[in-house]
C-alpha positions in Angstrom: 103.6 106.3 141.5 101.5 103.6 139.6 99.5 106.7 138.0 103.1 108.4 137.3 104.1 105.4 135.2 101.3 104.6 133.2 101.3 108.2 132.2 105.2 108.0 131.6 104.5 104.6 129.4 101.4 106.4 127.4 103.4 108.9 126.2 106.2 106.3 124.6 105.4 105.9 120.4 104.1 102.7 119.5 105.5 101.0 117.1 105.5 97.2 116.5 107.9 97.3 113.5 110.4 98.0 115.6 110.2 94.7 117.3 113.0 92.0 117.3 111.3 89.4 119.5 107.9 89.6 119.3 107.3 88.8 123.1 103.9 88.8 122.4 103.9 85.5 120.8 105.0 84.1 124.0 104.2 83.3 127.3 106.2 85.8 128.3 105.5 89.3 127.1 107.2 91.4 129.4 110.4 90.3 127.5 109.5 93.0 125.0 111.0 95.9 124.0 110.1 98.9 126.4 108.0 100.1 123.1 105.5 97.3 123.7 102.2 98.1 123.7 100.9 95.1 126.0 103.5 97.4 128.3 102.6 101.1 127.3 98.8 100.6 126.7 97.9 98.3 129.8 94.5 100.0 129.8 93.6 99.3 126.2 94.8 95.7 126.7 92.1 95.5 129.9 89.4 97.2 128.2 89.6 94.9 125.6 89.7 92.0 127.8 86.7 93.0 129.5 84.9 93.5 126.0 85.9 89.8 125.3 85.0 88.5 128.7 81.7 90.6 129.3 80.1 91.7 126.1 78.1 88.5 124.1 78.9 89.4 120.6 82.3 90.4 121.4 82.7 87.2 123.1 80.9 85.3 120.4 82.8 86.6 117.4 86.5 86.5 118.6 85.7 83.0 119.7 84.3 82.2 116.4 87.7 83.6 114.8 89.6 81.9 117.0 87.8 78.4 116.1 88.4 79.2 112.5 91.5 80.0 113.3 92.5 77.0 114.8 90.6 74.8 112.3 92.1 76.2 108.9 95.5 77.3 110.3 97.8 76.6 106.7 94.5 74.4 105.3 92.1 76.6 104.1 91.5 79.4 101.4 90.4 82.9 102.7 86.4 81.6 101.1 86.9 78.4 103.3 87.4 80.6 106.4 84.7 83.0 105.6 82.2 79.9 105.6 83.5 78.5 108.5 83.2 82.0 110.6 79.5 82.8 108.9 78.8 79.0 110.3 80.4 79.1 113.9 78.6 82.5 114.2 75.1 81.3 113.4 74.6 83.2 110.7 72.1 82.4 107.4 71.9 85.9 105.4 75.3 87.3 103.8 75.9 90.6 101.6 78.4 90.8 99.2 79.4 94.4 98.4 81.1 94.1 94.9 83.0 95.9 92.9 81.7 95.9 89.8 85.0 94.9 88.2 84.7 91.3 90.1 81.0 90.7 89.0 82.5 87.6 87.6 84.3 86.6 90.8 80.7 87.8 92.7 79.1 85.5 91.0 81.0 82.7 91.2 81.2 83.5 95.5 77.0 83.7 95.2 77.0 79.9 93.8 79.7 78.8 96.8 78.1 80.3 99.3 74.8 79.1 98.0 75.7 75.6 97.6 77.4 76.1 101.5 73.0 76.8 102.7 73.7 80.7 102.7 71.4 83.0 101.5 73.2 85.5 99.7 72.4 89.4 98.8 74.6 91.0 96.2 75.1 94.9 96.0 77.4 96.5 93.1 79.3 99.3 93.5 77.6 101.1 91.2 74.0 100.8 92.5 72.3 104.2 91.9 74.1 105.5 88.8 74.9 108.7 90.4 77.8 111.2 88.6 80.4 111.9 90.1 79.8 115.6 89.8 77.3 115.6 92.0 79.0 115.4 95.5 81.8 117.7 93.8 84.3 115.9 91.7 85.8 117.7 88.8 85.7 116.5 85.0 89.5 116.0 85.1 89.2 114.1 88.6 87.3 111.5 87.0 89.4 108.1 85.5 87.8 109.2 81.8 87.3 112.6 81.5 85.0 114.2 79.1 82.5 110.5 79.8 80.0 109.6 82.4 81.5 108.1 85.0 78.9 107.3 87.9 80.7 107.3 91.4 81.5 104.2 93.7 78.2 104.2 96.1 79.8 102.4 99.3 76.9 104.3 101.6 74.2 103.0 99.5 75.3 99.4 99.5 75.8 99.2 103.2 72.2 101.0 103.8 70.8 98.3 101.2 72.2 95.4 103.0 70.8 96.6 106.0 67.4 96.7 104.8 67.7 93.4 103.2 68.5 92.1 106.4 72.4 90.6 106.1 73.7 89.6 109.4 77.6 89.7 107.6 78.5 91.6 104.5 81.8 90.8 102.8 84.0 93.3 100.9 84.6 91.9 97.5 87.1 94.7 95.5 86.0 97.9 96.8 88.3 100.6 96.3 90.6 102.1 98.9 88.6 104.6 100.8 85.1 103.2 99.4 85.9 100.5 101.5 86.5 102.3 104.7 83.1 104.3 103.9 81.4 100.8 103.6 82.5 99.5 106.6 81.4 102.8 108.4 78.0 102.7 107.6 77.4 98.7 107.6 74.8 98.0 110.3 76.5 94.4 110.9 80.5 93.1 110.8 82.4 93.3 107.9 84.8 91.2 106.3 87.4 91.5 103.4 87.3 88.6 100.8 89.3 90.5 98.2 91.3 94.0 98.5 91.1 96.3 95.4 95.0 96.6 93.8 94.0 96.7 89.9 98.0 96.6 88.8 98.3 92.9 91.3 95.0 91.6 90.0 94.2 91.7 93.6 97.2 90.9 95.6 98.6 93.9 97.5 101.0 91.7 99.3 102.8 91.6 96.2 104.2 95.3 96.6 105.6 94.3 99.8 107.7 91.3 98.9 109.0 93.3 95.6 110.1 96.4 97.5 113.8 95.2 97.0 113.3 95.3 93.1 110.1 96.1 91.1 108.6 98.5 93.5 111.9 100.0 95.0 110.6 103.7 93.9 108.2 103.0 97.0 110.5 103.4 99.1 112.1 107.4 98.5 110.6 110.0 99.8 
């Protein structure tokens, strides 16, 4: 029977958007709607569980978070959290994998993370200066047709933070996509300082609170 329901509760969609009460906030989660993962996915929940309870850099890193977390809760800037996780977690080298439409901003992160005791590697996006034809984009794929236009290298930067020995990189504007690649290939965690939205300067959160008005045409099919 136990085996019946846990295959009956797997195959239910998850969908926490659909939630009125967030049970999971409280003390009480089986309050939830029957849609609720910590319901549907009880083995996920465990395995995870055991990951936090048994594996030391698991362990190490959500406790970390959590200590942040608790410190900065409605204090701190995202950079104030970032040093306080690198410093809970021990660690002295940090990459930055830029974009290199923020080398301003990169450079101004270097000196604050600098003056915090960190040593700090810095990798632009463009390291390598390869074309974009060459892994099989088109002329008219490219932003400026008809120009060079040497492609976003998010493999490269990860592989050369490796080598240099970071023990966290941080995202700072790497396009949608580059940054998944990045994060794929980084030998150590990752964490996002700044997502790319050119048209926000920065703040993709802005789309979803102008839904109702400015950026209505998001919403039709």
């Amino acid at each position: 029977m136990r085996r019946q329901y846990l295959e009956y509760m797997s195959e239910i969609p998850i969908d926490c958007s659909k939630c009125g009460n967030q049970a999971c906030w409280s003390a009480s989660p089986q309050d939830g709607p029957i849609f609720c993962p910590t319901k549907t996915c009880e083995d996920s929940v465990r395995a995870a569980i055991h990951l936090y309870q048994e594996d030391p850099e698991t362990r190490n890193m959500a406790i970390a978070a959590g200590r942040t977390e608790g410190r900065s809760y409605m204090k701190w800037t995202r950079v104030e959290d970032t040093i306080d996780f690198a410093r809970n977690m021990g660690y002295k080298k940090l990459g930055i994998a830029t974009c290199i439409g923020l080398m301003a901003e990169d450079r101004i992160l270097q000196k604050i993370l600098i003056a915090k005791g960190f040593e700090v590697v810095s990798i632009c996006c463009k390291c390598g200066s390869i074309p974009k034809e060459e892994i099989g984009l088109l002329d008219n794929e490219k932003a400026k047709p008809g120009t060079f236009e040497p492609m976003c290298n998010p493999v490269a930067q990860a592989k050369i933070l490796e080598k240099a020995g970071t023990e966290l990189n941080i995202l700072l504007g790497l396009c949608v996509g580059h940054d998944a690649l990045f994060t794929k290939y980084s030998g150590v965690p990752v964490t996002t300082l700044v997502a790319k939205d050119r048209i926000t300067c920065h703040n993709p959160n802005a789309v979803l609170h102008g839904t109702s008005f400015y950026y209505k045409k998001l919403l039709s099919p």
